[in-house]
N, C-alpha and C positions, 0 to 999 in steps of 0.2 A: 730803306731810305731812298732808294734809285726809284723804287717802284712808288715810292708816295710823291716823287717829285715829278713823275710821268703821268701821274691821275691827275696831281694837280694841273698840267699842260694841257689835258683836254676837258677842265670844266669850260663853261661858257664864258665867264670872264676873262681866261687866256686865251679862248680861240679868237675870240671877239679882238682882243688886244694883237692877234698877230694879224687879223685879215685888216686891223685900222690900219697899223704898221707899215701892213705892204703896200696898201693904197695911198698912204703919207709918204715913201718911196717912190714912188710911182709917177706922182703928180706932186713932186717934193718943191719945183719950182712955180707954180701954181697955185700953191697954196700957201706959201709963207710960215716960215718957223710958230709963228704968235699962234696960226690956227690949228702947227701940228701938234701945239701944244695943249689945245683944246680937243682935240680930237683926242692924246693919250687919256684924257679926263674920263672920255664918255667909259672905259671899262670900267674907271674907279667909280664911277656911281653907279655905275649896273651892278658891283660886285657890295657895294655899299649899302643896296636897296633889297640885295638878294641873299646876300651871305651873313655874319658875324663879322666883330671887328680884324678877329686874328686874319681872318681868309680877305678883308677887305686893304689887311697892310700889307699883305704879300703879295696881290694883286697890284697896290699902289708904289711899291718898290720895282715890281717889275716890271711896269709903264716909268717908272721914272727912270729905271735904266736903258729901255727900250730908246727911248725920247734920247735920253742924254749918249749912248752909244752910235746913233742909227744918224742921228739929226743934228748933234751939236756940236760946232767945231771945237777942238778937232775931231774929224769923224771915227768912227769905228775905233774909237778908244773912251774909257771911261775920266777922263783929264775934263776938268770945268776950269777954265782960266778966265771966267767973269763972275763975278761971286752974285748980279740979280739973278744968273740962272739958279744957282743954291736956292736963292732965296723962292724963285718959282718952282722948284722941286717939294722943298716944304710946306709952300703954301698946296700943291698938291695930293699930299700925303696927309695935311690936317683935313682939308675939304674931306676925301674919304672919309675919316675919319668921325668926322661931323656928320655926315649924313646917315652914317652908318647909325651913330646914337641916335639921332633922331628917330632913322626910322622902326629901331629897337623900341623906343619910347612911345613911337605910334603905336606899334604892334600889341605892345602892352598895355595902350590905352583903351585899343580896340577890345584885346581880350576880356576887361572889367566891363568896359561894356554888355560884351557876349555873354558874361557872367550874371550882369541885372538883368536882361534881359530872357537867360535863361531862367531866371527866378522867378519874373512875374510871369512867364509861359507855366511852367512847373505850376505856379499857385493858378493860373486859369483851367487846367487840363486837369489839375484834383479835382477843382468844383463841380466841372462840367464832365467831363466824360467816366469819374466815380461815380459819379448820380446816376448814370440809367441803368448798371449790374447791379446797385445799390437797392434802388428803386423797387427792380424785380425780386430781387431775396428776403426784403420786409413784404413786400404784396405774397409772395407764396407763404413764408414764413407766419405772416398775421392768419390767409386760409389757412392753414395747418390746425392753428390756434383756437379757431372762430369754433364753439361748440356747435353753435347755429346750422353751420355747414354738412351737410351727410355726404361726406366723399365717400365715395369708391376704393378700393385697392389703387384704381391704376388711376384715377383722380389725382390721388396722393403721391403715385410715381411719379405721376407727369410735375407736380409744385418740387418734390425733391430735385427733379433733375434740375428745373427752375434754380433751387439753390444752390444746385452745385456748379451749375455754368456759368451762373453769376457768381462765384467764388472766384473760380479760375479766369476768368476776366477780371476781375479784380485785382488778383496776385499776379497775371501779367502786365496790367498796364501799372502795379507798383515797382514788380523789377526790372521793367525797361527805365520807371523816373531813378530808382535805387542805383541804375549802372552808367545810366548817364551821368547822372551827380557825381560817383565815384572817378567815372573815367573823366568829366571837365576837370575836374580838382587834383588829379594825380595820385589817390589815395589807392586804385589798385594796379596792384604788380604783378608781372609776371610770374609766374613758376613754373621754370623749364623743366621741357622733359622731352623724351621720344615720342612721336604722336602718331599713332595709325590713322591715317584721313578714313580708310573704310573703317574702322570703329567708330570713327566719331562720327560720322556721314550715319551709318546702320543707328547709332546711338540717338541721334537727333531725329531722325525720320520717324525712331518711333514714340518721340515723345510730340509728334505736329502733330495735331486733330484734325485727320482727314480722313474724307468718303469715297475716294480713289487712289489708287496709286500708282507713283513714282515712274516716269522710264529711265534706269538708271543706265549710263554707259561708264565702263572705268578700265583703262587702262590697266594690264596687269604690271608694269613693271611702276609702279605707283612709288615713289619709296615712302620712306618716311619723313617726320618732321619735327624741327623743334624746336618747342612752343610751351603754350599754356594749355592744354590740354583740353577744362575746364572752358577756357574763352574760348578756343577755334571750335568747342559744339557749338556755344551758346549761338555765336557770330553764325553758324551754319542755321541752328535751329531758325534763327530772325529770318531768315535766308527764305528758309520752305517754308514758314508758317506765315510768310506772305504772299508767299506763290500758291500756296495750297486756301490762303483766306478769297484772293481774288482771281484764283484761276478753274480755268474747266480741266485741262491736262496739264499737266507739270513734268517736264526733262529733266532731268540731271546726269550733264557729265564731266568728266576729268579727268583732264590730261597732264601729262610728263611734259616741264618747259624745261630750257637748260638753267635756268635760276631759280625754282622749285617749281611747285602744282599752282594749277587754276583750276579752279573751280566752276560751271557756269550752269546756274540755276532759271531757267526758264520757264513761263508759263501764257498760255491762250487763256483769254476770257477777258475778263476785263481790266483792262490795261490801259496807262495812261499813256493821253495823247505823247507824240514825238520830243517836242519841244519840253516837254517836262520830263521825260522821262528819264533823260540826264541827271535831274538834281535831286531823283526821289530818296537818295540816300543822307540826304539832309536836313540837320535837327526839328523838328515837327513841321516834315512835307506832308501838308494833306494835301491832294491830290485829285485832280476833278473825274477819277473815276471809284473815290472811295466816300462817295457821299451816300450818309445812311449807315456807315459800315462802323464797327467802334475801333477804336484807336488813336494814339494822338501823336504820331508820325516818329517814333524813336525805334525802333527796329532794325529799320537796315541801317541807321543811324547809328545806335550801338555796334553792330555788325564792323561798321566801317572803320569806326574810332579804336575798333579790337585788331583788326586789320594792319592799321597804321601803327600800332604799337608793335606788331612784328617783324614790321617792314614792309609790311604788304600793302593791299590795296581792295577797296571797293568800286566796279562802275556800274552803270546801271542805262539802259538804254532801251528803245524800242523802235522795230520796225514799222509798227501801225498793226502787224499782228501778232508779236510774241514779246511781251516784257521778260528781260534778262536783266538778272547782277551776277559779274562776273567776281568771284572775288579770288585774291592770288594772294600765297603765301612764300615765301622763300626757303629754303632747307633749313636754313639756320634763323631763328627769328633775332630780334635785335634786343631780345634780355635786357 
């Protein structure tokens, strides 16, 4: 109980509430009760705009007793002996209150949005980026067919490999739209467990199609982790099989934090500019150094939304020479 009422004291809406407080002491004759009462307000909409209602009433109780202890005669007692202040206390704690719904109600509105929008993306990204693996597996697959044709042995090798690249291109850009849908919707869940990072790291690397390899650096006191086992490859795999799609060398290393492991997956070659390089983890970033390339930007996207569901995180950044996603997971994921 002690220890939840000490977290609570240094989220931002208490800190915010004590440095308004001090500064409404401070300059208490300058400013006039009407405006210190306005000034207690700004925590309850910051906490309103940012938090839940529960965390936005407790915030708004605790401005109104700041206000009413600090500021109102008589001082430094909680006694109210004129009852429009009552009435200004309450009108305080509903304002939170109200802004709070609303802006639940935006969030929500925003989200159906994000939801049609992810639909008509999804239904453009079948039509269009299905068709050219498509394209190639009926064109080798009809040569195959054509009696006309007097292939070779290695003729014929070369149209099957045709099919079979074009398959696996296929079956990835279906299970990134498969996890993304899954994961907007809330339809999959964890299942915890103890997770070696070097297994799942060794596990994923050698499921990425690549023509060089890895420089891996890995701390040996690495511990373990607990998670979805399952997700933190997949999230890994998206990781290297974009750094291995549009890089020349690719790093990878990982370090011990004191709140779990990071991860950071780097590569040279072609990499996006600065400015973008930040949001490439974001639902279909195509991105002005992947043109010509197949994909329809969900990758590190999944990567990230797998991320967040453990507590963790994805960033993604560039120097002008090396594109990095750093991603971090916590000991304990958030099940």
């Amino acid at each position: 109980m002690v220890y939840n009422l000490i977290m609570y004291t240094i989220t931002p809406p208490f800190l915010l509430l004590i440095v308004l407080s001090l500064i409404s002491k401070l300059f208490r004759e300058e400013l006039q009760l009407v405006n210190i009462g306005m000034i207690h307000l700004i925590p309850i909409l910051y906490a309103a705009m940012r938090a839940g209602r529960r965390d936005t009433l407790i915030v708004s109780l605790a401005s109104v007793l700041s206000f009413n202890f600090f500021f109102i005669p008589p001082i430094l007692t909680f006694t109210v002996h004129d009852l429009r202040y009552v009435f200004s206390f309450t009108i305080m704690i509903a304002v939170g209150q109200i802004v709070s719904w609303l802006s639940e109600r935006a969030a929500l509105a925003k989200e159906l949005e994000t939801s049609e929008r992810l639909q008509e993306t999804l239904l453009g990204s079948l039509s269009h980026e299905l068709r050219t693996p498509l394209a190639a597996i009926m064109g080798a697959s009809s040569g195959l067919l054509t009696e006309e044709l007097d292939l070779n042995p290695e003729q014929k090798k070369e149209l099957y490999h045709t099919i079979d690249n074009g398959a696996h291109r296929m079956r990835r850009l279906i299970d990134n739209l498969l996890d993304t849908a899954r994961l907007q919707s809330g339809m999959l869940k964890l299942k915890m467990q103890e997770c070696d990072i070097r297994e799942l790291l060794g596990s994923a690397l050698s499921k990425t199609e690549h023509t060089f390899p890895a420089s891996l650096t890995m701390n040996e006191e690495i511990p373990s982790l607990q998670g979805d086992a399952v997700l933190i490859e997949q999230a890994l795999f998206n990781l290297l099989e974009n750094a291995f799609k549009y890089g020349d060398a690719v790093n990878v290393s990982v370090e011990r934090e004191p709140e779990g492991v990071i991860i950071h997956i780097c590569n040279t070659g072609s990499i996006p500019p600065i400015h973008e390089a930040s949001m490439a983890w974001r639902a279909f970033s195509r991105l002005s150094n992947v043109r010509g390339e197949e994909g329809i930007g969900l990758g590190l996207y999944v990567a990230y939304r797998i991320a967040k569901m453990h507590g963790g995180s994805v960033e993604t950044m560039s120097d002008g020479v090396q594109f990095c996603a750093t991603l971090r997971f916590p000991l304990r994921g958030e099940g």
